[in-house]
C-alpha positions in Angstrom: 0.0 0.0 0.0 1.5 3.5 -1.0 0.6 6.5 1.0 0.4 8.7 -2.4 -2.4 7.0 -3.2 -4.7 6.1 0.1 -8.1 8.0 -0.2 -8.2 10.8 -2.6 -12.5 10.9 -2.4 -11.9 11.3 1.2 -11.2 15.1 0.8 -15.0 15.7 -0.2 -16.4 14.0 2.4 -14.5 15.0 4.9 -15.2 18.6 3.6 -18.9 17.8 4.6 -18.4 15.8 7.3 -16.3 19.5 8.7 -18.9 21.3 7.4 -22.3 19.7 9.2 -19.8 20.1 12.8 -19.4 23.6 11.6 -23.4 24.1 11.7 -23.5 22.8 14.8 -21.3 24.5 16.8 -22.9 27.8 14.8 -26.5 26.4 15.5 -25.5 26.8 19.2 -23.4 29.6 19.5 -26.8 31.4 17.8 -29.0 29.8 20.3 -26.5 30.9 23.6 -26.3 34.0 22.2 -29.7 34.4 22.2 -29.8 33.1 25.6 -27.4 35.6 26.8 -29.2 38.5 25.6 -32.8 37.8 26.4 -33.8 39.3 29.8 -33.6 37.2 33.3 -36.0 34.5 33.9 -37.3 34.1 37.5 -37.3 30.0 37.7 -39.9 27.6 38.4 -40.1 26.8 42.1 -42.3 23.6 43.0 -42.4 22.0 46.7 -40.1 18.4 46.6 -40.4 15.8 49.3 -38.5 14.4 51.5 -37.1 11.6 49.1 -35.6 14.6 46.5 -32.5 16.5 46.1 -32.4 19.8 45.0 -29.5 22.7 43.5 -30.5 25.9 43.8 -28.3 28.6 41.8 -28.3 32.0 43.0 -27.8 35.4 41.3 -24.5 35.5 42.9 -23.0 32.4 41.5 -23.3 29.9 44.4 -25.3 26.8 44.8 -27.2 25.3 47.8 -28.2 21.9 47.7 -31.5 20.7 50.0 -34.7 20.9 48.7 -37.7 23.2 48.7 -39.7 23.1 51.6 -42.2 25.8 51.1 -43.2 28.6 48.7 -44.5 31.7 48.8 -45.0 34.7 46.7 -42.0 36.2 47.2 -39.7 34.1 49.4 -39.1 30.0 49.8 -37.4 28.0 52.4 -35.0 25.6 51.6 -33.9 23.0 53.4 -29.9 22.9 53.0 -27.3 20.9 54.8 -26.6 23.8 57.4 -30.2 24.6 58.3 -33.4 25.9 56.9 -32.8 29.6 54.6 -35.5 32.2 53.7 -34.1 32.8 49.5 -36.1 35.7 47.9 -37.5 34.8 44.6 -35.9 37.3 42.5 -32.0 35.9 43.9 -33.1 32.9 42.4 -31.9 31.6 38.9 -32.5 27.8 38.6 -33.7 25.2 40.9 -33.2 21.5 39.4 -33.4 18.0 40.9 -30.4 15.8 40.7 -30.7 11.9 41.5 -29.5 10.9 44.9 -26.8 8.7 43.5 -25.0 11.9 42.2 -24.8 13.3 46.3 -21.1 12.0 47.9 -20.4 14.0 51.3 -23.3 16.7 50.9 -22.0 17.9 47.4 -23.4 17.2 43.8 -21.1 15.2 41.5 -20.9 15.9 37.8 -22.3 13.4 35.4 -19.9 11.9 33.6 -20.1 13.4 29.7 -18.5 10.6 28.4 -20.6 7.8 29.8 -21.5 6.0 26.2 -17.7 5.0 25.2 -14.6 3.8 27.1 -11.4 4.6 25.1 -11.7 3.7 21.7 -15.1 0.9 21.9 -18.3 2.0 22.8 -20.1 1.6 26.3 -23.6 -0.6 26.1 -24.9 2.6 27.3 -26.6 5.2 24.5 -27.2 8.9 23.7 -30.3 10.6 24.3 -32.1 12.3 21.5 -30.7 15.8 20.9 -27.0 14.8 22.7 -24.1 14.4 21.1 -20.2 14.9 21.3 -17.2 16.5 19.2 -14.1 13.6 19.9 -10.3 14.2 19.2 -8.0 11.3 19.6 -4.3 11.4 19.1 -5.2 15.0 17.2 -5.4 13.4 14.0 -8.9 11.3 14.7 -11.9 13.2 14.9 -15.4 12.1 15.2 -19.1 13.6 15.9 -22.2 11.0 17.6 -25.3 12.4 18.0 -28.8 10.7 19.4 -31.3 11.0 16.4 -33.1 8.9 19.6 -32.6 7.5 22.7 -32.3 3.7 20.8 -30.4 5.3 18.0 -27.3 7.0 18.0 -25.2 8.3 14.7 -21.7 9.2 13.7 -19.5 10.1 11.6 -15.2 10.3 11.4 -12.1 10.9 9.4 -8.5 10.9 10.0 -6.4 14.2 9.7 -3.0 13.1 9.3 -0.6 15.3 7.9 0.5 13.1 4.7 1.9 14.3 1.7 -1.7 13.9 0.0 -4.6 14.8 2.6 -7.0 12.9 0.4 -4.7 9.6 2.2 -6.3 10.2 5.3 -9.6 7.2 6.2 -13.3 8.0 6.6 -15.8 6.3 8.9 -19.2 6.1 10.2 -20.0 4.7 13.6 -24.1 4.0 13.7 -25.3 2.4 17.1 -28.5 0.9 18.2 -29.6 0.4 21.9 -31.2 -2.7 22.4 -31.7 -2.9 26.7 -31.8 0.1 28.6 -32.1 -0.1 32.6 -30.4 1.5 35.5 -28.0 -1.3 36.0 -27.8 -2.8 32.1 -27.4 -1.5 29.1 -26.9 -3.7 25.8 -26.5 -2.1 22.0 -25.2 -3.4 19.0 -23.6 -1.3 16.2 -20.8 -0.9 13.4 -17.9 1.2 12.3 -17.4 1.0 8.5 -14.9 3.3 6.6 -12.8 3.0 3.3 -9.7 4.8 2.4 -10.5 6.4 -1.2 -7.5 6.7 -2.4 -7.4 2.3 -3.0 -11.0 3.1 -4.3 -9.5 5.5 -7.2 -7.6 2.5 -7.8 -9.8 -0.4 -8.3 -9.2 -2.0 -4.7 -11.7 -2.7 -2.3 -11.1 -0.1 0.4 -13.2 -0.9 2.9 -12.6 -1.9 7.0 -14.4 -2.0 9.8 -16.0 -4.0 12.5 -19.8 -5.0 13.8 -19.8 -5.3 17.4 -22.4 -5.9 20.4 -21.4 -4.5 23.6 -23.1 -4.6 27.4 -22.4 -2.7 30.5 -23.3 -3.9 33.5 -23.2 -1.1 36.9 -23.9 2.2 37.7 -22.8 5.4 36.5 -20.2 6.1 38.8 -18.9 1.9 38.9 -19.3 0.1 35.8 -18.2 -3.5 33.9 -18.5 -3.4 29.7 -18.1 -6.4 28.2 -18.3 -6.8 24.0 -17.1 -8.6 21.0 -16.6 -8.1 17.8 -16.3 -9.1 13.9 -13.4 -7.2 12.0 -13.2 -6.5 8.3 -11.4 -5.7 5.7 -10.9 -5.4 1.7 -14.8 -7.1 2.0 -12.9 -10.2 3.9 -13.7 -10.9 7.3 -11.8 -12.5 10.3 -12.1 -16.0 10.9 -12.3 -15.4 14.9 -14.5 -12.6 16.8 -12.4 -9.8 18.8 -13.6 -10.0 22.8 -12.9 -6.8 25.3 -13.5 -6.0 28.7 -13.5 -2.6 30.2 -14.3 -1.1 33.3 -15.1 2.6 35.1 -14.5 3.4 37.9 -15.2 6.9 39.7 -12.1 7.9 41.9 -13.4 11.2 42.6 -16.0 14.5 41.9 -13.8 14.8 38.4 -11.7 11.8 38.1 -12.1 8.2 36.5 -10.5 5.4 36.2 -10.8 3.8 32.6 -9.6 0.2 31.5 -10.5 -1.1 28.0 -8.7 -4.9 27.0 -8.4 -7.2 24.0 -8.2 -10.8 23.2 -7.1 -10.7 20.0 -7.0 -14.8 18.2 -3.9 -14.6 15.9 -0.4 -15.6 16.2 1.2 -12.4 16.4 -0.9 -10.4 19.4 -3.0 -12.5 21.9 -3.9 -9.4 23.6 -4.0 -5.7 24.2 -4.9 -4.2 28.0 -4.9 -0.3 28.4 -5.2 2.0 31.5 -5.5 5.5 32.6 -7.3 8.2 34.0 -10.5 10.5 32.6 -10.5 13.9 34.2 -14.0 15.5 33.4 -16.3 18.2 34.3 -20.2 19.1 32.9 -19.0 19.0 29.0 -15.4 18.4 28.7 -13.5 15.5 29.4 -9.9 14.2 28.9 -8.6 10.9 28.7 -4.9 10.0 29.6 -3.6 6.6 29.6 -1.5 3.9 28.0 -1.1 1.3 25.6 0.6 -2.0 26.0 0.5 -6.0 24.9 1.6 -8.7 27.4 4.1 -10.5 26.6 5.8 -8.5 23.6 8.7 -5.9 23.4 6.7 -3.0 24.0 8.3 -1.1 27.3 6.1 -0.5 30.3 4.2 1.8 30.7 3.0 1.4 26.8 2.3 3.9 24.5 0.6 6.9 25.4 -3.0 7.7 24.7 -4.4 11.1 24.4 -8.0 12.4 23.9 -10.7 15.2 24.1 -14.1 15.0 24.2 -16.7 17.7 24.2 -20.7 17.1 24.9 -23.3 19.0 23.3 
Protein backbone atom coordinates (compact mmCIF):
# COMPACT_ATOMS: atom_id res chain seq x y z
CA UNK A 1 0.00 0.00 0.00
CA UNK A 2 1.51 3.52 -1.00
CA UNK A 3 0.63 6.54 1.02
CA UNK A 4 0.41 8.65 -2.45
CA UNK A 5 -2.40 6.97 -3.23
CA UNK A 6 -4.69 6.10 0.05
CA UNK A 7 -8.08 7.97 -0.23
CA UNK A 8 -8.24 10.82 -2.61
CA UNK A 9 -12.54 10.85 -2.37
CA UNK A 10 -11.87 11.34 1.22
CA UNK A 11 -11.24 15.11 0.78
CA UNK A 12 -14.97 15.70 -0.20
CA UNK A 13 -16.45 14.00 2.36
CA UNK A 14 -14.52 14.98 4.89
CA UNK A 15 -15.24 18.60 3.56
CA UNK A 16 -18.94 17.85 4.60
CA UNK A 17 -18.35 15.82 7.30
CA UNK A 18 -16.34 19.54 8.73
CA UNK A 19 -18.91 21.32 7.44
CA UNK A 20 -22.26 19.75 9.23
CA UNK A 21 -19.81 20.07 12.81
CA UNK A 22 -19.37 23.60 11.63
CA UNK A 23 -23.39 24.07 11.70
CA UNK A 24 -23.49 22.79 14.79
CA UNK A 25 -21.31 24.46 16.77
CA UNK A 26 -22.87 27.77 14.78
CA UNK A 27 -26.53 26.41 15.50
CA UNK A 28 -25.48 26.78 19.24
CA UNK A 29 -23.43 29.55 19.51
CA UNK A 30 -26.76 31.40 17.84
CA UNK A 31 -28.99 29.80 20.26
CA UNK A 32 -26.50 30.88 23.62
CA UNK A 33 -26.26 34.03 22.17
CA UNK A 34 -29.75 34.44 22.17
CA UNK A 35 -29.84 33.09 25.56
CA UNK A 36 -27.44 35.63 26.80
CA UNK A 37 -29.22 38.50 25.65
CA UNK A 38 -32.77 37.76 26.40
CA UNK A 39 -33.78 39.32 29.80
CA UNK A 40 -33.63 37.19 33.28
CA UNK A 41 -36.04 34.55 33.94
CA UNK A 42 -37.27 34.12 37.45
CA UNK A 43 -37.32 29.98 37.74
CA UNK A 44 -39.91 27.60 38.42
CA UNK A 45 -40.12 26.82 42.07
CA UNK A 46 -42.26 23.64 43.05
CA UNK A 47 -42.41 22.05 46.67
CA UNK A 48 -40.08 18.44 46.59
CA UNK A 49 -40.35 15.84 49.29
CA UNK A 50 -38.46 14.39 51.46
CA UNK A 51 -37.05 11.61 49.08
CA UNK A 52 -35.58 14.62 46.47
CA UNK A 53 -32.46 16.46 46.10
CA UNK A 54 -32.45 19.77 44.95
CA UNK A 55 -29.55 22.66 43.54
CA UNK A 56 -30.51 25.85 43.83
CA UNK A 57 -28.30 28.59 41.76
CA UNK A 58 -28.30 31.96 43.03
CA UNK A 59 -27.77 35.40 41.29
CA UNK A 60 -24.49 35.49 42.93
CA UNK A 61 -22.96 32.35 41.55
CA UNK A 62 -23.28 29.89 44.39
CA UNK A 63 -25.26 26.78 44.77
CA UNK A 64 -27.19 25.32 47.76
CA UNK A 65 -28.21 21.89 47.75
CA UNK A 66 -31.45 20.75 50.00
CA UNK A 67 -34.68 20.86 48.66
CA UNK A 68 -37.71 23.17 48.67
CA UNK A 69 -39.67 23.12 51.58
CA UNK A 70 -42.21 25.83 51.10
CA UNK A 71 -43.18 28.58 48.67
CA UNK A 72 -44.54 31.68 48.82
CA UNK A 73 -45.01 34.72 46.70
CA UNK A 74 -42.02 36.23 47.21
CA UNK A 75 -39.74 34.05 49.45
CA UNK A 76 -39.11 29.97 49.78
CA UNK A 77 -37.40 28.03 52.43
CA UNK A 78 -34.96 25.63 51.57
CA UNK A 79 -33.93 23.04 53.42
CA UNK A 80 -29.93 22.89 52.99
CA UNK A 81 -27.25 20.87 54.84
CA UNK A 82 -26.56 23.79 57.42
CA UNK A 83 -30.24 24.58 58.31
CA UNK A 84 -33.39 25.94 56.88
CA UNK A 85 -32.84 29.57 54.56
CA UNK A 86 -35.46 32.21 53.71
CA UNK A 87 -34.14 32.79 49.46
CA UNK A 88 -36.06 35.68 47.91
CA UNK A 89 -37.50 34.82 44.61
CA UNK A 90 -35.91 37.34 42.47
CA UNK A 91 -32.03 35.95 43.91
CA UNK A 92 -33.08 32.90 42.35
CA UNK A 93 -31.92 31.62 38.94
CA UNK A 94 -32.46 27.76 38.64
CA UNK A 95 -33.69 25.17 40.87
CA UNK A 96 -33.23 21.52 39.42
CA UNK A 97 -33.37 18.04 40.93
CA UNK A 98 -30.38 15.83 40.74
CA UNK A 99 -30.70 11.90 41.48
CA UNK A 100 -29.46 10.90 44.91
CA UNK A 101 -26.81 8.70 43.47
CA UNK A 102 -24.98 11.92 42.18
CA UNK A 103 -24.78 13.25 46.26
CA UNK A 104 -21.14 12.03 47.95
CA UNK A 105 -20.42 13.98 51.28
CA UNK A 106 -23.29 16.66 50.88
CA UNK A 107 -22.00 17.93 47.44
CA UNK A 108 -23.44 17.22 43.82
CA UNK A 109 -21.10 15.18 41.53
CA UNK A 110 -20.86 15.93 37.82
CA UNK A 111 -22.34 13.44 35.38
CA UNK A 112 -19.91 11.93 33.61
CA UNK A 113 -20.07 13.41 29.74
CA UNK A 114 -18.46 10.60 28.43
CA UNK A 115 -20.65 7.84 29.81
CA UNK A 116 -21.46 5.95 26.20
CA UNK A 117 -17.70 5.01 25.23
CA UNK A 118 -14.55 3.78 27.07
CA UNK A 119 -11.37 4.58 25.09
CA UNK A 120 -11.72 3.70 21.74
CA UNK A 121 -15.14 0.94 21.86
CA UNK A 122 -18.26 1.98 22.80
CA UNK A 123 -20.07 1.64 26.31
CA UNK A 124 -23.58 -0.64 26.11
CA UNK A 125 -24.93 2.62 27.29
CA UNK A 126 -26.56 5.18 24.47
CA UNK A 127 -27.19 8.93 23.72
CA UNK A 128 -30.34 10.62 24.27
CA UNK A 129 -32.13 12.32 21.45
CA UNK A 130 -30.75 15.83 20.88
CA UNK A 131 -26.98 14.76 22.73
CA UNK A 132 -24.15 14.44 21.14
CA UNK A 133 -20.21 14.85 21.30
CA UNK A 134 -17.18 16.55 19.21
CA UNK A 135 -14.12 13.62 19.88
CA UNK A 136 -10.26 14.17 19.23
CA UNK A 137 -7.96 11.28 19.65
CA UNK A 138 -4.33 11.36 19.06
CA UNK A 139 -5.21 15.04 17.17
CA UNK A 140 -5.36 13.41 14.00
CA UNK A 141 -8.88 11.26 14.67
CA UNK A 142 -11.92 13.25 14.90
CA UNK A 143 -15.38 12.13 15.16
CA UNK A 144 -19.07 13.57 15.85
CA UNK A 145 -22.22 11.01 17.62
CA UNK A 146 -25.27 12.36 18.01
CA UNK A 147 -28.76 10.73 19.38
CA UNK A 148 -31.29 10.98 16.38
CA UNK A 149 -33.14 8.92 19.65
CA UNK A 150 -32.57 7.52 22.71
CA UNK A 151 -32.27 3.74 20.83
CA UNK A 152 -30.45 5.30 17.98
CA UNK A 153 -27.33 7.00 17.97
CA UNK A 154 -25.17 8.32 14.66
CA UNK A 155 -21.65 9.20 13.69
CA UNK A 156 -19.50 10.06 11.57
CA UNK A 157 -15.24 10.34 11.41
CA UNK A 158 -12.12 10.93 9.42
CA UNK A 159 -8.49 10.86 10.05
CA UNK A 160 -6.35 14.17 9.72
CA UNK A 161 -2.99 13.08 9.34
CA UNK A 162 -0.56 15.35 7.93
CA UNK A 163 0.52 13.09 4.69
CA UNK A 164 1.87 14.34 1.71
CA UNK A 165 -1.73 13.88 0.02
CA UNK A 166 -4.58 14.82 2.63
CA UNK A 167 -7.02 12.86 0.43
CA UNK A 168 -4.68 9.57 2.17
CA UNK A 169 -6.27 10.16 5.31
CA UNK A 170 -9.63 7.23 6.24
CA UNK A 171 -13.30 7.97 6.64
CA UNK A 172 -15.77 6.32 8.92
CA UNK A 173 -19.22 6.12 10.19
CA UNK A 174 -20.04 4.66 13.65
CA UNK A 175 -24.09 3.99 13.72
CA UNK A 176 -25.32 2.38 17.09
CA UNK A 177 -28.46 0.92 18.24
CA UNK A 178 -29.58 0.39 21.89
CA UNK A 179 -31.23 -2.72 22.45
CA UNK A 180 -31.65 -2.88 26.67
CA UNK A 181 -31.79 0.13 28.61
CA UNK A 182 -32.13 -0.09 32.56
CA UNK A 183 -30.39 1.46 35.47
CA UNK A 184 -28.00 -1.32 36.01
CA UNK A 185 -27.75 -2.77 32.06
CA UNK A 186 -27.43 -1.53 29.05
CA UNK A 187 -26.90 -3.68 25.80
CA UNK A 188 -26.51 -2.08 22.05
CA UNK A 189 -25.16 -3.37 19.05
CA UNK A 190 -23.63 -1.26 16.20
CA UNK A 191 -20.75 -0.88 13.40
CA UNK A 192 -17.88 1.23 12.27
CA UNK A 193 -17.36 1.03 8.55
CA UNK A 194 -14.87 3.32 6.56
CA UNK A 195 -12.76 2.96 3.34
CA UNK A 196 -9.65 4.77 2.42
CA UNK A 197 -10.49 6.44 -1.22
CA UNK A 198 -7.49 6.69 -2.41
CA UNK A 199 -7.44 2.30 -3.02
CA UNK A 200 -11.03 3.12 -4.33
CA UNK A 201 -9.46 5.47 -7.20
CA UNK A 202 -7.58 2.48 -7.78
CA UNK A 203 -9.77 -0.38 -8.27
CA UNK A 204 -9.21 -1.98 -4.66
CA UNK A 205 -11.68 -2.74 -2.33
CA UNK A 206 -11.12 -0.13 0.44
CA UNK A 207 -13.23 -0.90 2.86
CA UNK A 208 -12.57 -1.87 6.97
CA UNK A 209 -14.39 -1.98 9.78
CA UNK A 210 -16.03 -4.02 12.51
CA UNK A 211 -19.79 -5.03 13.79
CA UNK A 212 -19.78 -5.28 17.44
CA UNK A 213 -22.42 -5.92 20.35
CA UNK A 214 -21.40 -4.55 23.61
CA UNK A 215 -23.09 -4.60 27.41
CA UNK A 216 -22.42 -2.75 30.54
CA UNK A 217 -23.33 -3.86 33.51
CA UNK A 218 -23.22 -1.07 36.89
CA UNK A 219 -23.88 2.22 37.71
CA UNK A 220 -22.81 5.39 36.48
CA UNK A 221 -20.25 6.08 38.75
CA UNK A 222 -18.85 1.92 38.85
CA UNK A 223 -19.26 0.07 35.81
CA UNK A 224 -18.20 -3.47 33.89
CA UNK A 225 -18.45 -3.38 29.70
CA UNK A 226 -18.11 -6.41 28.16
CA UNK A 227 -18.27 -6.82 24.00
CA UNK A 228 -17.07 -8.64 21.04
CA UNK A 229 -16.56 -8.06 17.76
CA UNK A 230 -16.31 -9.06 13.94
CA UNK A 231 -13.38 -7.23 12.01
CA UNK A 232 -13.19 -6.53 8.33
CA UNK A 233 -11.43 -5.73 5.66
CA UNK A 234 -10.95 -5.44 1.74
CA UNK A 235 -14.77 -7.12 1.96
CA UNK A 236 -12.93 -10.23 3.90
CA UNK A 237 -13.74 -10.88 7.30
CA UNK A 238 -11.79 -12.46 10.26
CA UNK A 239 -12.05 -16.02 10.90
CA UNK A 240 -12.28 -15.39 14.92
CA UNK A 241 -14.51 -12.58 16.81
CA UNK A 242 -12.36 -9.85 18.80
CA UNK A 243 -13.60 -10.01 22.83
CA UNK A 244 -12.86 -6.82 25.25
CA UNK A 245 -13.45 -6.05 28.75
CA UNK A 246 -13.47 -2.63 30.16
CA UNK A 247 -14.26 -1.05 33.29
CA UNK A 248 -15.09 2.59 35.06
CA UNK A 249 -14.46 3.43 37.90
CA UNK A 250 -15.23 6.92 39.75
CA UNK A 251 -12.07 7.86 41.92
CA UNK A 252 -13.38 11.21 42.64
CA UNK A 253 -15.97 14.49 41.85
CA UNK A 254 -13.76 14.77 38.36
CA UNK A 255 -11.70 11.75 38.15
CA UNK A 256 -12.07 8.17 36.54
CA UNK A 257 -10.46 5.44 36.25
CA UNK A 258 -10.78 3.83 32.58
CA UNK A 259 -9.60 0.23 31.51
CA UNK A 260 -10.53 -1.12 27.96
CA UNK A 261 -8.67 -4.90 26.98
CA UNK A 262 -8.41 -7.17 24.00
CA UNK A 263 -8.19 -10.75 23.16
CA UNK A 264 -7.06 -10.74 20.02
CA UNK A 265 -6.96 -14.79 18.21
CA UNK A 266 -3.90 -14.60 15.92
CA UNK A 267 -0.35 -15.57 16.22
CA UNK A 268 1.19 -12.41 16.44
CA UNK A 269 -0.86 -10.43 19.37
CA UNK A 270 -2.98 -12.51 21.87
CA UNK A 271 -3.94 -9.41 23.61
CA UNK A 272 -4.02 -5.68 24.20
CA UNK A 273 -4.94 -4.19 28.00
CA UNK A 274 -4.90 -0.34 28.41
CA UNK A 275 -5.15 2.02 31.45
CA UNK A 276 -5.50 5.50 32.60
CA UNK A 277 -7.29 8.20 34.04
CA UNK A 278 -10.48 10.50 32.59
CA UNK A 279 -10.54 13.89 34.20
CA UNK A 280 -14.00 15.52 33.36
CA UNK A 281 -16.34 18.19 34.28
CA UNK A 282 -20.16 19.08 32.86
CA UNK A 283 -19.05 18.95 28.96
CA UNK A 284 -15.37 18.45 28.74
CA UNK A 285 -13.53 15.45 29.41
CA UNK A 286 -9.93 14.16 28.89
CA UNK A 287 -8.59 10.93 28.75
CA UNK A 288 -4.89 9.98 29.58
CA UNK A 289 -3.59 6.59 29.61
CA UNK A 290 -1.53 3.89 28.03
CA UNK A 291 -1.05 1.31 25.62
CA UNK A 292 0.59 -2.02 25.98
CA UNK A 293 0.46 -6.03 24.88
CA UNK A 294 1.62 -8.66 27.43
CA UNK A 295 4.10 -10.49 26.57
CA UNK A 296 5.79 -8.53 23.63
CA UNK A 297 8.72 -5.93 23.42
CA UNK A 298 6.73 -3.04 23.98
CA UNK A 299 8.25 -1.09 27.27
CA UNK A 300 6.14 -0.49 30.25
CA UNK A 301 4.17 1.80 30.69
CA UNK A 302 2.98 1.43 26.84
CA UNK A 303 2.34 3.92 24.52
CA UNK A 304 0.59 6.95 25.39
CA UNK A 305 -2.99 7.70 24.71
CA UNK A 306 -4.40 11.10 24.41
CA UNK A 307 -8.01 12.38 23.86
CA UNK A 308 -10.69 15.18 24.11
CA UNK A 309 -14.09 14.97 24.18
CA UNK A 310 -16.74 17.75 24.21
CA UNK A 311 -20.72 17.10 24.91
CA UNK A 312 -23.27 19.00 23.29
Amino acid sequence: MHHASIVRSAARVGAILLAELGAIVGISGIVVAQQSSAAPKTATIRVADSTQVQVIRLRNGSSIVGRVTEVGPDTIRFAATGGTLALTRPDIIDVRNVAKSSMHRGEVWPVNPNATRLFFAPTGRMLSKGEGYFNDTYLFFMSVQGGLSSRFNLGAGMSVAPLDNFTDNALFITPKIGVVASPKFNLAVGALAGFVGGLVDEGDDASFGVLYGVGTFGSPNASITVGTGLAYAAGQFADRPVAMLGAESRLSRRVSFVTENYLIPNDDVQGVISYGLRFFSEKLSTDLAFWNAPGSQMVFPGIPYVAFTVKF
